[in-house]
Biopython code that builds the backbone (N, CA, C, O; Angstrom):
import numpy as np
from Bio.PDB.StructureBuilder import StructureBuilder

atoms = [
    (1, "UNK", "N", (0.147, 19.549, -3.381)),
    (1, "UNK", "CA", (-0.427, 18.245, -3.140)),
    (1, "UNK", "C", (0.392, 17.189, -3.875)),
    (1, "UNK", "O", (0.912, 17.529, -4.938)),
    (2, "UNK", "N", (0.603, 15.673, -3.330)),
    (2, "UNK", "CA", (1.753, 15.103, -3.877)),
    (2, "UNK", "C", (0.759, 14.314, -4.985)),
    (2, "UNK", "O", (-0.447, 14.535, -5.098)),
    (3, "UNK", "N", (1.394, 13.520, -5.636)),
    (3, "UNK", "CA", (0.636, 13.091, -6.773)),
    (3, "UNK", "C", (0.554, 11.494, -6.151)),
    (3, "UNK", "O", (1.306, 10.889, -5.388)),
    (4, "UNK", "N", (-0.751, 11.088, -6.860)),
    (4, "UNK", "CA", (-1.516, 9.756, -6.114)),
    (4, "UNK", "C", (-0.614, 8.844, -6.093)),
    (4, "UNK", "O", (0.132, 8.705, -7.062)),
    (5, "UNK", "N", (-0.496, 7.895, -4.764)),
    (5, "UNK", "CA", (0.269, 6.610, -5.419)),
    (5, "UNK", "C", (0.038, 5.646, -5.946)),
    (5, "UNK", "O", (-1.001, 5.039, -5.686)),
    (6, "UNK", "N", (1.023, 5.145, -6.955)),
    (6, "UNK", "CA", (0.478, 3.679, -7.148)),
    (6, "UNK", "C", (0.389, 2.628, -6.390)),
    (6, "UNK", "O", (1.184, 2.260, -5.526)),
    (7, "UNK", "N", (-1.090, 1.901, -6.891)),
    (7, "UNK", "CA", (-1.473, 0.876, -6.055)),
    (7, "UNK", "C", (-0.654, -0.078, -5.448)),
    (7, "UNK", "O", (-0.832, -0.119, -4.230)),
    (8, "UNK", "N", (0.374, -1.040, -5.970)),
    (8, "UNK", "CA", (1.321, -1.370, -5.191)),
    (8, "UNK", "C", (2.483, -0.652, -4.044)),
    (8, "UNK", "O", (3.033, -1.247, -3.117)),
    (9, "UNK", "N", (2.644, 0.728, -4.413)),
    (9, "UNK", "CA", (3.417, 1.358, -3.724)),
    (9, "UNK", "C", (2.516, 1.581, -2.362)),
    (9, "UNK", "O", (3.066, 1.734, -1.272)),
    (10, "UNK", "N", (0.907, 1.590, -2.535)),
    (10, "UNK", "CA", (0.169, 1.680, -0.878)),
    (10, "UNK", "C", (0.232, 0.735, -0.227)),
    (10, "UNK", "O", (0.433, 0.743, 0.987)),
    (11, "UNK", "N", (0.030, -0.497, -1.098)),
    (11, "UNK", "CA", (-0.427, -1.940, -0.182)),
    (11, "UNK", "C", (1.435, -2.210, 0.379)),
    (11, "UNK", "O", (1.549, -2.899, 1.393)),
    (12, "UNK", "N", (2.188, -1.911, 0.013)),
    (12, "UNK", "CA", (3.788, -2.133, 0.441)),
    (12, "UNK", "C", (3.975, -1.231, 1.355)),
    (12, "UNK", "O", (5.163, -1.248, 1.677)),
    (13, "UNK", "N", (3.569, -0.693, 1.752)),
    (13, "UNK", "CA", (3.606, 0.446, 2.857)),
    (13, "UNK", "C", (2.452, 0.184, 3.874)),
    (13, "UNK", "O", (2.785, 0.293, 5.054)),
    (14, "UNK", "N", (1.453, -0.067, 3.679)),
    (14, "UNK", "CA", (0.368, -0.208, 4.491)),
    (14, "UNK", "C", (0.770, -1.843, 5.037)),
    (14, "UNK", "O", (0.563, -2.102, 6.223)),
    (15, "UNK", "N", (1.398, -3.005, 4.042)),
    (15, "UNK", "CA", (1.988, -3.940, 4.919)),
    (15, "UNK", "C", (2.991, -3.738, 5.993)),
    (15, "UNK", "O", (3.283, -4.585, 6.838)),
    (16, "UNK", "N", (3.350, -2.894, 5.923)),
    (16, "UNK", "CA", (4.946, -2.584, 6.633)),
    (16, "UNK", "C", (4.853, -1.873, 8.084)),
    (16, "UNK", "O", (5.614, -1.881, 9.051)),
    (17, "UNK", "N", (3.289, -1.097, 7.772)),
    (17, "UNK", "CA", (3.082, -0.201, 8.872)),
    (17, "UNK", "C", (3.086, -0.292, 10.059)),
    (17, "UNK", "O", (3.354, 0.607, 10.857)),
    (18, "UNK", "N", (2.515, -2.399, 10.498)),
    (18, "UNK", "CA", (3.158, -2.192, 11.730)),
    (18, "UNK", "C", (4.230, -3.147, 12.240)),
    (18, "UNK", "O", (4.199, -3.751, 13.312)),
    (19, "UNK", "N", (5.407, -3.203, 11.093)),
    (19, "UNK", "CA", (6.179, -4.371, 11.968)),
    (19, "UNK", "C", (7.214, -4.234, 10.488)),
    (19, "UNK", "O", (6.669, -4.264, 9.384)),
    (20, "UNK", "N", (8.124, -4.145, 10.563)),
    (20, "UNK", "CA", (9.022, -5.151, 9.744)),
    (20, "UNK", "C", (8.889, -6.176, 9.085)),
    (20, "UNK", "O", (8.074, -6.891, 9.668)),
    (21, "UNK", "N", (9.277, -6.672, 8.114)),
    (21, "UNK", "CA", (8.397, -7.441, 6.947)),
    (21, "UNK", "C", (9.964, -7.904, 6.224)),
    (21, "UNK", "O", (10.870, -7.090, 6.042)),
    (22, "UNK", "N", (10.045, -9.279, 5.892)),
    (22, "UNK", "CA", (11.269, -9.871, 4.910)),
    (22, "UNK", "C", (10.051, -9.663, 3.652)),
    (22, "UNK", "O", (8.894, -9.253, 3.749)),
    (23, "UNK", "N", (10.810, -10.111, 2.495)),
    (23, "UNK", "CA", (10.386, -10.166, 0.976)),
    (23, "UNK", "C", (8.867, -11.004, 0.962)),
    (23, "UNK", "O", (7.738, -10.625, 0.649)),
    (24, "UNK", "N", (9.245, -11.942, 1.312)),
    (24, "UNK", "CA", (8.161, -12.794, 0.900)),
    (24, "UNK", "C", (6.731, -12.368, 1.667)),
    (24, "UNK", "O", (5.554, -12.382, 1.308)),
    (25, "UNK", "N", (7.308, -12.046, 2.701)),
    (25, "UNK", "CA", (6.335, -11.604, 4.189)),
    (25, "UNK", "C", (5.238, -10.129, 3.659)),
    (25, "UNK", "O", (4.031, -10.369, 3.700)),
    (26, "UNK", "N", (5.589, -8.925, 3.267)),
    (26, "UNK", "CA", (5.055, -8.513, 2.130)),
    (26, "UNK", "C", (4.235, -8.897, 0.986)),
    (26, "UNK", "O", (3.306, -8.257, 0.493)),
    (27, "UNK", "N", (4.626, -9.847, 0.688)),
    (27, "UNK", "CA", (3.897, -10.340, -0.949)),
    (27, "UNK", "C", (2.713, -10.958, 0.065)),
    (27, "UNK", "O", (1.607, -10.618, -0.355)),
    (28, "UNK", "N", (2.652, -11.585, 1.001)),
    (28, "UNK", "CA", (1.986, -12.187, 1.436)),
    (28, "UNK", "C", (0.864, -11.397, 2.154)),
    (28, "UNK", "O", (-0.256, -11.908, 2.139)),
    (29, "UNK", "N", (1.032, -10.230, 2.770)),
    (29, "UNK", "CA", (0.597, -9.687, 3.592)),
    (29, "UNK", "C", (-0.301, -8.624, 2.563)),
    (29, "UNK", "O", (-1.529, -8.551, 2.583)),
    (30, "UNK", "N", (0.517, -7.893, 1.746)),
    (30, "UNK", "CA", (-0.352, -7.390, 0.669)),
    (30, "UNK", "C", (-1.106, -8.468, 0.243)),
    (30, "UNK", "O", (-1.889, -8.717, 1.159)),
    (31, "UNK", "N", (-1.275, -9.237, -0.676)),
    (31, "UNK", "CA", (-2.195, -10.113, -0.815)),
    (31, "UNK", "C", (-3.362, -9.755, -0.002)),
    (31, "UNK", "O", (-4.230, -8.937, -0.308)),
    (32, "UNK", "N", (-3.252, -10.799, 1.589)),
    (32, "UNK", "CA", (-4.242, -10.589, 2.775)),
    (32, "UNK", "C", (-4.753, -9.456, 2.554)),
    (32, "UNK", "O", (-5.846, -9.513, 1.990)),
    (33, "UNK", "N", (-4.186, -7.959, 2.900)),
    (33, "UNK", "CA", (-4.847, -7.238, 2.649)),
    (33, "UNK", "C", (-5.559, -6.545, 1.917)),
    (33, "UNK", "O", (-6.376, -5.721, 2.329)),
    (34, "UNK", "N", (-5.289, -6.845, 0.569)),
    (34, "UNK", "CA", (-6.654, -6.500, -0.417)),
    (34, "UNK", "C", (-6.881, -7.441, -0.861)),
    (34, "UNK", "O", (-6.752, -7.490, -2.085)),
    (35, "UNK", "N", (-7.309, -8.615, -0.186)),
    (35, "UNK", "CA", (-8.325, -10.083, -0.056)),
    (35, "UNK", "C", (-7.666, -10.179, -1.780)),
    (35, "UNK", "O", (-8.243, -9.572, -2.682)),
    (36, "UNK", "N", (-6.827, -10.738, -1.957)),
    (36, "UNK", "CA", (-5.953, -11.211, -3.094)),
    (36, "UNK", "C", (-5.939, -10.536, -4.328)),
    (36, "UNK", "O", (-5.403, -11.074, -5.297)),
    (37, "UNK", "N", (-6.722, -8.868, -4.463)),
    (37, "UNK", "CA", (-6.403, -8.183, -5.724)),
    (37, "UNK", "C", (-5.055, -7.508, -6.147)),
    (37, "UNK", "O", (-4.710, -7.012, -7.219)),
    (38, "UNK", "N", (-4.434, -7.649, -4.997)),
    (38, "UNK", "CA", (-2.760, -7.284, -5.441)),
    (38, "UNK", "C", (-2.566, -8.469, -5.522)),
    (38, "UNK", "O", (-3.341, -9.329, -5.103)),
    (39, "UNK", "N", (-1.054, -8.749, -6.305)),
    (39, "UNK", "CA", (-0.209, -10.092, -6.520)),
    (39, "UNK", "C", (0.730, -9.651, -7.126)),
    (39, "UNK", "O", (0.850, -9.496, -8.341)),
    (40, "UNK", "N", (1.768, -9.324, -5.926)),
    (40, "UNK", "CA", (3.297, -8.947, -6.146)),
    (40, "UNK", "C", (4.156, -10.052, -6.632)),
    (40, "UNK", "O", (4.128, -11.237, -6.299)),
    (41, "UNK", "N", (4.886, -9.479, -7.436)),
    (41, "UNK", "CA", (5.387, -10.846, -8.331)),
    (41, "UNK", "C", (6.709, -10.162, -7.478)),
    (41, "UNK", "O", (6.703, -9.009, -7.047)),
    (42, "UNK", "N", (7.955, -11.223, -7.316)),
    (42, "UNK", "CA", (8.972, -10.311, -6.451)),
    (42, "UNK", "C", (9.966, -10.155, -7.065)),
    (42, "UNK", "O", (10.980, -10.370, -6.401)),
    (43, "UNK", "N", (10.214, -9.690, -8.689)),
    (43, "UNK", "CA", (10.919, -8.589, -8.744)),
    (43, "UNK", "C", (10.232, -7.210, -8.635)),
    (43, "UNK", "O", (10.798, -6.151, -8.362)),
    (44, "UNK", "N", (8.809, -7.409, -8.917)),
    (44, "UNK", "CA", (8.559, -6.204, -8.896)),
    (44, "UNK", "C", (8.272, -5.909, -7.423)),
    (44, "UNK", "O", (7.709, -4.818, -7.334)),
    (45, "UNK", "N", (8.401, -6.315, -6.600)),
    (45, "UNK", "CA", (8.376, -6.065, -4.900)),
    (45, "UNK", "C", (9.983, -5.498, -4.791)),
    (45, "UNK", "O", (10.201, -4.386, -4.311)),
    (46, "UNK", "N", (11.003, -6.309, -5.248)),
    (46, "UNK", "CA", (12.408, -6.008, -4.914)),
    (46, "UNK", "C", (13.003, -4.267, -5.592)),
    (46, "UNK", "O", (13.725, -3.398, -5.105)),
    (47, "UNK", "N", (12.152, -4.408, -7.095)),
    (47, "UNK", "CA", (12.305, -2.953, -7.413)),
    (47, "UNK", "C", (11.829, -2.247, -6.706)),
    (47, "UNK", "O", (12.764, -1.648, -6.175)),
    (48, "UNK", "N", (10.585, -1.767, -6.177)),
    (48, "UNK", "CA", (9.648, -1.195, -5.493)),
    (48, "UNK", "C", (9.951, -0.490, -4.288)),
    (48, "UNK", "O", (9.782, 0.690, -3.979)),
    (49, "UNK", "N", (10.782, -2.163, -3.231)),
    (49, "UNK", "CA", (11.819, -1.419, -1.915)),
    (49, "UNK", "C", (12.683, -0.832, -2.555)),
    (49, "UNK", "O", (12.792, 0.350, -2.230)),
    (50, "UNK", "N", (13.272, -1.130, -3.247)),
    (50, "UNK", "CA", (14.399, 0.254, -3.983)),
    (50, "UNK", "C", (14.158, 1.075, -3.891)),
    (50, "UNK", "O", (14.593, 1.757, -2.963)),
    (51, "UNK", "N", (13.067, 1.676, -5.054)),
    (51, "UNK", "CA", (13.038, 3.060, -5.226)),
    (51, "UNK", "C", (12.269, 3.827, -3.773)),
    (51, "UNK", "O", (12.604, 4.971, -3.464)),
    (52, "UNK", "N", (11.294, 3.110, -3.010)),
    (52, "UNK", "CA", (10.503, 3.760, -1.975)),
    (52, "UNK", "C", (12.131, 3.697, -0.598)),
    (52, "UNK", "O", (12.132, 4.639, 0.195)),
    (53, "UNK", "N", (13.017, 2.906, -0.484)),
    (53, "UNK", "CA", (14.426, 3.044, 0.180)),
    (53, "UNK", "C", (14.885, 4.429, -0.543)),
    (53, "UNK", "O", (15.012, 5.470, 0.100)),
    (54, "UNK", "N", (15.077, 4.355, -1.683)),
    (54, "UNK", "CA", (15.462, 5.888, -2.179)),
    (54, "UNK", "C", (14.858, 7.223, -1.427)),
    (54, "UNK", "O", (15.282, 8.080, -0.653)),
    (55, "UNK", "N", (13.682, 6.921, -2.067)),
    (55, "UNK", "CA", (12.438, 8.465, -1.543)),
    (55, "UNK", "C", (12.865, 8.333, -0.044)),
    (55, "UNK", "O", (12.574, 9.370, 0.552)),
    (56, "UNK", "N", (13.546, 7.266, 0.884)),
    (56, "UNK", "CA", (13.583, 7.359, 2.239)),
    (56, "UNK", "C", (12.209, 7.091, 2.689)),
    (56, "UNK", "O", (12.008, 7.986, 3.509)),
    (57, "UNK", "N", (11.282, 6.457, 2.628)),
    (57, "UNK", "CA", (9.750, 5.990, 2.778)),
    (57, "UNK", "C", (9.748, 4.607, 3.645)),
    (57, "UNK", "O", (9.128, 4.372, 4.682)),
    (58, "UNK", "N", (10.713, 3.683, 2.835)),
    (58, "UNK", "CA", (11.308, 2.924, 3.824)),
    (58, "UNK", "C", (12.851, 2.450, 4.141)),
    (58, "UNK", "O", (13.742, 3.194, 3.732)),
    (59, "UNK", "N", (13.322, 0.907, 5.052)),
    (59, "UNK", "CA", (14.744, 1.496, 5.314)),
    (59, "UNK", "C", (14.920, 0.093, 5.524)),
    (59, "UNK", "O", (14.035, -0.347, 6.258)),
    (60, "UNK", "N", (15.986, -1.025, 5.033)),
    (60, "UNK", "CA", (16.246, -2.225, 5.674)),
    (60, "UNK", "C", (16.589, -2.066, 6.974)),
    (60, "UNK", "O", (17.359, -1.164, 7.302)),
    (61, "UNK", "N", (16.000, -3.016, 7.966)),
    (61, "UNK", "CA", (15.826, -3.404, 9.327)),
    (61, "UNK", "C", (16.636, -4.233, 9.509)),
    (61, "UNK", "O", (17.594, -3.737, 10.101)),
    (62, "UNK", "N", (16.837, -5.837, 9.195)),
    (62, "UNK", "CA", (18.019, -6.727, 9.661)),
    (62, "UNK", "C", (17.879, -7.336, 8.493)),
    (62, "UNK", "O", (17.182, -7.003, 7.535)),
    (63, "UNK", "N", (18.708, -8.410, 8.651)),
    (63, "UNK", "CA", (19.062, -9.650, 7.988)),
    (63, "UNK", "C", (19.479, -10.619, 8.826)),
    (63, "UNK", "O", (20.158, -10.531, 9.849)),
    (64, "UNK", "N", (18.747, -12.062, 7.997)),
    (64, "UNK", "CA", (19.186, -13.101, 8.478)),
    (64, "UNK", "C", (19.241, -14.309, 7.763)),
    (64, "UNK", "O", (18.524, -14.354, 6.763)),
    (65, "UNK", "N", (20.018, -15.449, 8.070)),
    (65, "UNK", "CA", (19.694, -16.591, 6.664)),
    (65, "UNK", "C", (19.059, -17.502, 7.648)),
    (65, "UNK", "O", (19.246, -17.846, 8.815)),
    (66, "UNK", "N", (18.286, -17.731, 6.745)),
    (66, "UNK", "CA", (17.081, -18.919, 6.917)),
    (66, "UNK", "C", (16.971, -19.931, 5.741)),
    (66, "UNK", "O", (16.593, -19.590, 4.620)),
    (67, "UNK", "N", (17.376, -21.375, 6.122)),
    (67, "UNK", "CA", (17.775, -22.456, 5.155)),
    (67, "UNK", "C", (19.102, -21.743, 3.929)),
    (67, "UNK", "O", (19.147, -21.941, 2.715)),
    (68, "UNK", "N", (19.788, -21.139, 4.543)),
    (68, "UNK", "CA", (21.579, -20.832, 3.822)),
    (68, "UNK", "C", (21.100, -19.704, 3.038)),
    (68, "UNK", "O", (21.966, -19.356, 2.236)),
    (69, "UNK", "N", (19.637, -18.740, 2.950)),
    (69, "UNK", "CA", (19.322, -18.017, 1.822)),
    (69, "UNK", "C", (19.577, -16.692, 2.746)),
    (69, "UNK", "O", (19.709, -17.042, 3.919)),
    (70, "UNK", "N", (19.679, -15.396, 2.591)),
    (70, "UNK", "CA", (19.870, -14.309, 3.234)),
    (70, "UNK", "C", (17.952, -13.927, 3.030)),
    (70, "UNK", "O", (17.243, -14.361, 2.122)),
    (71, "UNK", "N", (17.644, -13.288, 3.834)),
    (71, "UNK", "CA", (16.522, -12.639, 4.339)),
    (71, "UNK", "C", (16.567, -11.264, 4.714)),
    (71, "UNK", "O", (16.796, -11.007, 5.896)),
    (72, "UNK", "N", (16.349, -10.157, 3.739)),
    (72, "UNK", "CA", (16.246, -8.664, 4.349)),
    (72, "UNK", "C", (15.023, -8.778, 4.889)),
    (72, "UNK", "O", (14.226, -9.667, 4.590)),
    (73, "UNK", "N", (14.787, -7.717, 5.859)),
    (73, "UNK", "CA", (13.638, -7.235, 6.858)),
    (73, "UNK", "C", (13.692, -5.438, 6.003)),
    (73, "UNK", "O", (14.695, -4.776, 5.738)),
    (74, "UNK", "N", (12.520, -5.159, 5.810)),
    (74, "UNK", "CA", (12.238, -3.777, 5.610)),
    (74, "UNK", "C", (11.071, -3.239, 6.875)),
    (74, "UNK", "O", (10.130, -3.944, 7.240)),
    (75, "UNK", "N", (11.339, -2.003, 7.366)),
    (75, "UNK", "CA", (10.417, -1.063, 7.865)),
    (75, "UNK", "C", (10.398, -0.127, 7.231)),
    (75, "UNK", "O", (11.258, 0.525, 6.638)),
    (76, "UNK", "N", (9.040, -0.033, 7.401)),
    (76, "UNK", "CA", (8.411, 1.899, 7.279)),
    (76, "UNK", "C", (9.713, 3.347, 7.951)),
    (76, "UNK", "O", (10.653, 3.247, 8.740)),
    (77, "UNK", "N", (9.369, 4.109, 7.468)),
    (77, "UNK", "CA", (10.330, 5.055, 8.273)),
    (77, "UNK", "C", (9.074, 5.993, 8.337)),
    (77, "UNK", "O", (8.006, 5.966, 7.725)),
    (78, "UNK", "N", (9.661, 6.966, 9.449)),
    (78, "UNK", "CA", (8.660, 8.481, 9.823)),
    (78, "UNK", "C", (7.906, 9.053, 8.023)),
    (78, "UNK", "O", (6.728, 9.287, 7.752)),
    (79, "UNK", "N", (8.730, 9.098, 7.413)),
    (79, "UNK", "CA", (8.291, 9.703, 6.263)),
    (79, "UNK", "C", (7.626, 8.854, 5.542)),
    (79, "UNK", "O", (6.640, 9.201, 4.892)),
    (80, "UNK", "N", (8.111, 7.551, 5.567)),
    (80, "UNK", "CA", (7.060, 6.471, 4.863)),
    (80, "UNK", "C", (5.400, 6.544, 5.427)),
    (80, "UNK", "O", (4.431, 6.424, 4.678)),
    (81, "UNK", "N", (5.339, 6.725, 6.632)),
    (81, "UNK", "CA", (4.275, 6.690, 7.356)),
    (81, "UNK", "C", (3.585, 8.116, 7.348)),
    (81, "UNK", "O", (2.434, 8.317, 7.738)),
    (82, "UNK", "N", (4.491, 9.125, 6.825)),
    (82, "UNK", "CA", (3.267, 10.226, 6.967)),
    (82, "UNK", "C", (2.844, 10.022, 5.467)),
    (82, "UNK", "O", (1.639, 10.090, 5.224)),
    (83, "UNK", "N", (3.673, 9.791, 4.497)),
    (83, "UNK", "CA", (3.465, 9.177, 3.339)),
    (83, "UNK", "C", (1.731, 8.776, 3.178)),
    (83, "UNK", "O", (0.699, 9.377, 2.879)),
    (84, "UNK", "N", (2.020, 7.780, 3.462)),
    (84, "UNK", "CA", (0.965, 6.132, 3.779)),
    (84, "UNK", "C", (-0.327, 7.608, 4.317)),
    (84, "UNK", "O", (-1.150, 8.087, 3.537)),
    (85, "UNK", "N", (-0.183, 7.961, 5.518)),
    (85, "UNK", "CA", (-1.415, 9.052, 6.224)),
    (85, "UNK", "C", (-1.699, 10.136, 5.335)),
    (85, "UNK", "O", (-2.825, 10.615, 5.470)),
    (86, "UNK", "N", (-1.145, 10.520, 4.676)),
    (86, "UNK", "CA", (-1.511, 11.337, 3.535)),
    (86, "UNK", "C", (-2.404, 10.694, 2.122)),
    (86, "UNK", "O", (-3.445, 11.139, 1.639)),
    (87, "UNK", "N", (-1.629, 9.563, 1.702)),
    (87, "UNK", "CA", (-2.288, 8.809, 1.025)),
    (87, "UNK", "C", (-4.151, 8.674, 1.005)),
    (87, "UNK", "O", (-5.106, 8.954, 0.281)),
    (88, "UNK", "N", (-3.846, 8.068, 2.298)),
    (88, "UNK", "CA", (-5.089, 7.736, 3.057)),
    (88, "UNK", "C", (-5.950, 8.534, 3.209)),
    (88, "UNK", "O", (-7.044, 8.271, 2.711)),
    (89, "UNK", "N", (-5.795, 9.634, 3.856)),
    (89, "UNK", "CA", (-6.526, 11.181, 3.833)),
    (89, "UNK", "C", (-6.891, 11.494, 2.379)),
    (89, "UNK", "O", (-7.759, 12.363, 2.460)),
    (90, "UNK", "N", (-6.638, 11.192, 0.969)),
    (90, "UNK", "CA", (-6.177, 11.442, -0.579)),
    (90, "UNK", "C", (-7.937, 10.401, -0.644)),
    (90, "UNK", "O", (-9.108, 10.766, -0.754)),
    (91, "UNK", "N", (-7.407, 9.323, -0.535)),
    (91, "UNK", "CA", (-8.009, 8.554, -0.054)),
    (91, "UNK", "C", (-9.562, 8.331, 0.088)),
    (91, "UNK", "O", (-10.350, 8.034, -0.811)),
    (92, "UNK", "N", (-9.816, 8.539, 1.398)),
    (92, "UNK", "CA", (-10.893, 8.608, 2.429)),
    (92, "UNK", "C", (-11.846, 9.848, 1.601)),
    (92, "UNK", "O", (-13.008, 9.602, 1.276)),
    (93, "UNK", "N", (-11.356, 10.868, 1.381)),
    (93, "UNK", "CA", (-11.813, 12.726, 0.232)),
    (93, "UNK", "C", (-11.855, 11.417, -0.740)),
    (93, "UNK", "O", (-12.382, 10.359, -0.397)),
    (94, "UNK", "N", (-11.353, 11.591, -1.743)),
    (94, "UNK", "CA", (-12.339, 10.667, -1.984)),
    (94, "UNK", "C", (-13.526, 9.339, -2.818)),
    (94, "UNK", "O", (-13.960, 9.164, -3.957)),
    (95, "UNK", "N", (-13.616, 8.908, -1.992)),
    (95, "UNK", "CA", (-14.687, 8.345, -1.590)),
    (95, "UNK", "C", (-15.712, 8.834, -0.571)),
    (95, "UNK", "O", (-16.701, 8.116, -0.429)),
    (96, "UNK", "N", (-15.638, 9.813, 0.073)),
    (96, "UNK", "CA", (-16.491, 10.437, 0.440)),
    (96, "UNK", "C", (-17.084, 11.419, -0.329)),
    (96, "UNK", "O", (-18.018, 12.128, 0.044)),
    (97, "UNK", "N", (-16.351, 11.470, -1.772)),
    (97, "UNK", "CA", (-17.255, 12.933, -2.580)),
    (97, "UNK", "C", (-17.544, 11.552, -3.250)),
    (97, "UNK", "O", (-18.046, 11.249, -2.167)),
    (98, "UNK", "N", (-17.678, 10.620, -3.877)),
    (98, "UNK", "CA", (-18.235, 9.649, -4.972)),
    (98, "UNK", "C", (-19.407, 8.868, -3.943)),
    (98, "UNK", "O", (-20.491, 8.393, -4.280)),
    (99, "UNK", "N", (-18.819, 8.915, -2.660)),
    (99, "UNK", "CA", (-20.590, 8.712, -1.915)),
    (99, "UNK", "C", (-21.524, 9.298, -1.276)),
    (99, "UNK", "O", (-22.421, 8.938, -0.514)),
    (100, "UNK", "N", (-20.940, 10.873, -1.986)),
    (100, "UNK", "CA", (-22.383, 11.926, -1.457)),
    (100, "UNK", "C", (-22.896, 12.190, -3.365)),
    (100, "UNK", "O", (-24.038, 12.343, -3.799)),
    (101, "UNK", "N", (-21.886, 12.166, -3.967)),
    (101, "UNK", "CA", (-23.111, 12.552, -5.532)),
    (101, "UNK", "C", (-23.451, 10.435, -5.651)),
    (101, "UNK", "O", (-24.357, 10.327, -6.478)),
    (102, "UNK", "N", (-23.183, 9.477, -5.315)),
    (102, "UNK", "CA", (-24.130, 8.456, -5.354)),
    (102, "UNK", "C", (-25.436, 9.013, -4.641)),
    (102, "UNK", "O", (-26.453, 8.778, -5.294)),
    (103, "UNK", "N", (-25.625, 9.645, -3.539)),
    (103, "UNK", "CA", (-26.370, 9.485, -2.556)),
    (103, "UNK", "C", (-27.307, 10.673, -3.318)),
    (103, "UNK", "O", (-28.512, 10.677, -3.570)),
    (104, "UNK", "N", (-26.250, 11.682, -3.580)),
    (104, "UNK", "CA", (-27.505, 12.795, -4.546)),
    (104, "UNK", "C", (-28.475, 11.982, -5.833)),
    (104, "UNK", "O", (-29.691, 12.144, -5.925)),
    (105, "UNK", "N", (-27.782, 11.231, -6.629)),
    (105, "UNK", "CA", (-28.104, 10.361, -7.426)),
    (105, "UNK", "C", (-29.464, 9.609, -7.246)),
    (105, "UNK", "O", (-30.454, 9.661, -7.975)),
    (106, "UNK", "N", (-29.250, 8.838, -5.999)),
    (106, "UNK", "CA", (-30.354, 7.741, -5.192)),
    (106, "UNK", "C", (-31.805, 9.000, -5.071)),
    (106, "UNK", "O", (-33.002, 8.854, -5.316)),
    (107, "UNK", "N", (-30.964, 10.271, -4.557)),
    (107, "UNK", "CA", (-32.175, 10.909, -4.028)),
    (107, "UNK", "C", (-33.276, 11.508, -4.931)),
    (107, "UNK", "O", (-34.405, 11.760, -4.507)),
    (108, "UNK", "N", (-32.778, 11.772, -6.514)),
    (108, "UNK", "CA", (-33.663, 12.418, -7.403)),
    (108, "UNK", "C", (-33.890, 11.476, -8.105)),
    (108, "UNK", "O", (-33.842, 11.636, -9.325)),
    (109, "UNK", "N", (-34.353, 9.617, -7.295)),
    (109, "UNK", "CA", (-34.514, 8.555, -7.634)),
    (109, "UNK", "C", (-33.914, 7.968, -9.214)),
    (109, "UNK", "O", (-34.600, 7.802, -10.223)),
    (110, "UNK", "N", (-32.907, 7.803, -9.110)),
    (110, "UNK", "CA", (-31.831, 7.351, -10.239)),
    (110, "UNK", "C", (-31.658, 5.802, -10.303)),
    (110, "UNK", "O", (-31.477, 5.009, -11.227)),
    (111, "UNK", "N", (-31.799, 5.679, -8.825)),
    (111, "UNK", "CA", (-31.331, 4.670, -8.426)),
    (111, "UNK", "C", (-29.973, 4.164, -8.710)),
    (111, "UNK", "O", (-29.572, 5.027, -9.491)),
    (112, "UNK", "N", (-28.693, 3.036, -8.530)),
    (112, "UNK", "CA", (-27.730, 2.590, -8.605)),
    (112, "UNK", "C", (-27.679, 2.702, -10.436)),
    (112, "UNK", "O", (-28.630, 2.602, -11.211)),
    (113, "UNK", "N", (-26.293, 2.928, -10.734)),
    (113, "UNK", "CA", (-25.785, 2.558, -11.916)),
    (113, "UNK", "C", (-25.817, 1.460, -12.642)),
    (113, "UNK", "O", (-24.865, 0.718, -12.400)),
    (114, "UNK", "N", (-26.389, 1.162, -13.263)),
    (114, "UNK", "CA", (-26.691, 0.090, -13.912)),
    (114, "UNK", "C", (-25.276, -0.571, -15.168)),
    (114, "UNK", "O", (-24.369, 0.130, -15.614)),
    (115, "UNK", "N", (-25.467, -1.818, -15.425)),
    (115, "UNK", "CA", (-24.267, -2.044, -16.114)),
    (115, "UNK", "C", (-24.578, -2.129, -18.057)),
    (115, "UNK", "O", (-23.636, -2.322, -18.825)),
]
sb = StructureBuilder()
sb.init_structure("model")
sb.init_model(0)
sb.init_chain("A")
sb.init_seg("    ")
for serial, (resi, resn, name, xyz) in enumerate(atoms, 1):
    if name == "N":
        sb.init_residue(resn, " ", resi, " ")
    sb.init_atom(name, np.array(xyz, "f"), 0.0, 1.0, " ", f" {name:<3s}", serial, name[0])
structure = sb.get_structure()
């Protein structure tokens, strides 16, 4: 079994999953998707495509300059994406075992966790 990923390494992959993504386009998109609890600062986005380009997870797509600046595009690759589906499956298990002992919890009237 592979060992969990870190939280930025999912939301950078789960942005990517369906389209090609420049730098900024990422930071942005992670954001959106966990309603603003990630906040990729972009070196640590620029390290990040590194090492996940390494593992082969993902792969620069094009380039282009926009206002004289160069613009990489990153995609997902096959392995990034079974990656990401594995994750997810890691995932989904669970939170499905932390919401059947909540639910055992509720039932021998415990009620919710209190703070």
């Amino acid at each position: 079994m592979a060992a969990p990923m870190r939280e930025p390494t999912f939301w950078i992959l789960t942005a990517l999953a369906p389209e090609a993504r420049h730098g900024y386009g990422v930071i942005q998109e992670v954001a959106r998707l966990s309603g603003g609890r990630v906040a990729l600062q972009a070196g640590t986005l620029y390290a990040a495509l590194d090492r996940l380009a390494a593992l082969g997870l993902v792969e620069p797509d094009r380039e282009e300059t926009v206002d004289g600046r160069p613009r990489r595009y990153y995609r997902l690759t096959s392995d990034g994406a079974s990656a990401l589906d594995a994750e997810t499956a890691r995932l989904r298990a669970s939170v499905e075992a932390a919401t059947s002992q909540l639910a055992a919890r509720r039932r021998f009237g415990l009620g919710p966790v209190s703070s």
